[in-house]
N, C-alpha and C positions, 0 to 999 in steps of 0.2 A: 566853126562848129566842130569841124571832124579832130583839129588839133588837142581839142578837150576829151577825148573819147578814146577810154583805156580797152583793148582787148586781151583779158585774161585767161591763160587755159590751165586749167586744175588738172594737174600729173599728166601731162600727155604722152603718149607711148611713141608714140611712134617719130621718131625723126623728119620723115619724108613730110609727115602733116604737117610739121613743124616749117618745113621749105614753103609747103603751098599756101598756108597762111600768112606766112609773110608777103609772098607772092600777090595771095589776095588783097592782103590789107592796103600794099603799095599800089596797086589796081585802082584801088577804089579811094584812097587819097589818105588813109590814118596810118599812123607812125608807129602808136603807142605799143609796144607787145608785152605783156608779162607774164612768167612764166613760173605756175605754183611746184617746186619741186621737180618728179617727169627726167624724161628724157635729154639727155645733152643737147644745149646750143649750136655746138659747134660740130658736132656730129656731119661726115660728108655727104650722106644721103639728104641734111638738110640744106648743105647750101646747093645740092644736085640739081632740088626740084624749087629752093627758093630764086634760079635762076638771077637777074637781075635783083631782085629785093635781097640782097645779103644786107645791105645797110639797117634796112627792117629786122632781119635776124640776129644780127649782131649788136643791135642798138636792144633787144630783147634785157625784162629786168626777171633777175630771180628772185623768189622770196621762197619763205620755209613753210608759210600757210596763207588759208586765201585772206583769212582776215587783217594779215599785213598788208597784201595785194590791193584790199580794196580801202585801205585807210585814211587816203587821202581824197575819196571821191564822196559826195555827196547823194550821186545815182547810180543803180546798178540792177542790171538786168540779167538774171538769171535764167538761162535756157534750158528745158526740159523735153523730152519728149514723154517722161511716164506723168501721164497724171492719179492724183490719190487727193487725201485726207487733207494731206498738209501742201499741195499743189494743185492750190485754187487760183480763180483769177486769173487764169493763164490767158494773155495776148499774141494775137500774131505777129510778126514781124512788123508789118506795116502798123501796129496798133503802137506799139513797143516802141518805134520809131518816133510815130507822132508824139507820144505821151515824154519823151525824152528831149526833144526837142523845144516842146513845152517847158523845160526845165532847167534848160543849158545854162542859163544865165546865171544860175545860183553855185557855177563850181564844175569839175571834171564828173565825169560820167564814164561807166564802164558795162562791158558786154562780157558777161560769165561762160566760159564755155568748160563740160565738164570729158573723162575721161572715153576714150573711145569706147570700152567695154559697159561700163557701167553710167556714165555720164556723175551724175551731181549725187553726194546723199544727202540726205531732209537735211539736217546738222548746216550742209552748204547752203543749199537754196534759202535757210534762215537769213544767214549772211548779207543777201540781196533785198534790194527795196521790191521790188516786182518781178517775174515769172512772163515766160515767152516762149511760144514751141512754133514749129513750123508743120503745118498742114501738109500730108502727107495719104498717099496710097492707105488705106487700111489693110492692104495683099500684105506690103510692104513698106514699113514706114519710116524704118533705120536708113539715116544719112551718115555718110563719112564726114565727120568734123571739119576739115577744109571744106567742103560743101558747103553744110551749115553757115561757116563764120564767112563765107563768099556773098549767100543771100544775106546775110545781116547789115553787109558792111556796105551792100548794093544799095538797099535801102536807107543805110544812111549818107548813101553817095546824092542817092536822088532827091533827098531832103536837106542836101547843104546848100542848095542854090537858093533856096526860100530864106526869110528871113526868122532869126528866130525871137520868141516872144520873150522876153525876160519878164521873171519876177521880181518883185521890190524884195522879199523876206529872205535869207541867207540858208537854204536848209542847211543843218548840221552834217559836219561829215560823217563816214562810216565810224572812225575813229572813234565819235564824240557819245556815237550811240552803241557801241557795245562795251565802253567803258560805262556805259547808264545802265545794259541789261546787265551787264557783272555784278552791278553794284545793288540789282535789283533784285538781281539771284538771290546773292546773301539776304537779306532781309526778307524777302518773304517766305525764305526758308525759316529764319528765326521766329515769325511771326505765322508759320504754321501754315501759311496760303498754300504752299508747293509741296504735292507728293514727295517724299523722298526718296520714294523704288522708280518715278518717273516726272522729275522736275523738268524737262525738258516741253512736255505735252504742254502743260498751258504757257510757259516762254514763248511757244512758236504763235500761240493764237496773241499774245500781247506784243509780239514784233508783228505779227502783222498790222498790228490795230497801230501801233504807232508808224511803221510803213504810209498806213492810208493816213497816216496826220501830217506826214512830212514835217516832221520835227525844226525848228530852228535851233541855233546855240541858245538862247536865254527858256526856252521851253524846255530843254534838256535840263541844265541847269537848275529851274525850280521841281523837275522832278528828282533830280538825284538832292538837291534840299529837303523835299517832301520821304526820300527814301531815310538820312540822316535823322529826322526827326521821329521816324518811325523807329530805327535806331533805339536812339535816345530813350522815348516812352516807353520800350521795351526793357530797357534797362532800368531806369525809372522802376517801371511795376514788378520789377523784381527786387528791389531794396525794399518796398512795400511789404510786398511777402513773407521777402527773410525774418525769420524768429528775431 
């Protein structure tokens, strides 16, 4: 289980968090690190605190944005501590686990973590299939990110000994589904559905909604068919039109 289970951190600042998450990960038995832009790998404050886990930090992948990061995973959990509008449904760690675990079977799986200052913006948490914050002090509720990705990785330490339940259906990867909302974009822009001062507002409420579908490849597929053909009829009724 836990070899399937990518840990991603979006910009992270700071070196040393960089050490202790490595640290943590190898703690708790995942490998996987990737690292969205941020701070140097190799920075000496991180191998200072990454102690024994240098192999974890050094084995760390870069990428240029999160949507590369997660394009090979078919789950992905996004961790928040602000909730709003567009950060509903939020799970607890324990909730986040089990519901992931429920799903291993269909592909790699990944745990979001965002900047120390600011964590995730909406834009990010789009990104991810599901949302997860951890319960906290209301006095004080901000964790340092090694923290955070320590209880996360705890819980999935203590959830590897179980067995996990496989699905027969293949969900779709990250990949397969934002080359769908791309291609969604356009067209219902051409077809009028999407604000143009805020086309972003209802995208988020339709990645959710297909989030809670758990897409396969051939369900993708007949929707970006179904997008095509909107296309087309679009086009269509404007040769209609022409004088």
């Amino acid at each position: 289980m836990l070899d399937q289970i990518a840990v991603i951190l979006v910009e992270p600042q700071s070196p040393g968090n960089l050490g202790m998450i490595s640290r943590a990960m190898k703690n708790m038995g995942l490998k996987d690190l990737r690292v969205v832009k941020g701070c140097r790998i190799d920075h000496p404050d991180a191998f200072k605190f990454a102690v024994s886990a240098r192999d974890v930090l050094l084995g760390a992948t870069r990428f240029d944005s999160l949507e590369q990061a997660l394009s090979d995973t078919v789950i992905s959990i996004a961790t928040t501590r602000r909730l709003g509008k567009y950060r509903q449904e939020t799970m607890d760690p324990e909730q986040a686990v089990a519901k992931l675990r429920s799903r291993l079977g269909t592909g790699r799986a990944a745990l979001v973590f965002g900047r120390e200052d600011n964590g995730l913006t909406t834009d990010e948490l789009a990104l991810c299939r599901w949302q997860a914050t951890i319960p906290t002090s209301e006095e004080y509720g901000s964790l340092n990110i090694a923290q955070a990705v320590l209880i996360f990785c705890y819980e999935l330490s203590r959830g590897s000994v179980a067995p996990v339940d496989s699905v027969s259906r293949e969900i779709a990867e990250s990949g397969e589904l934002e080359a769908l909302y791309e291609q969604m974009t356009k067209t219902l822009f051409r077809i009028g559905f999407l604000d143009e001062d805020n086309p972003a507002h209802l995208m988020r409420t339709l990645r959710r909604v297909f989030s809670r579908a758990e897409l396969d490849g051939r369900e993708v597929a007949v929707l970006r068919g179904m997008m095509s053909q909107m296309d087309w009829a679009a086009d269509l009724s404007k040769v209609r039109e022409a004088p």
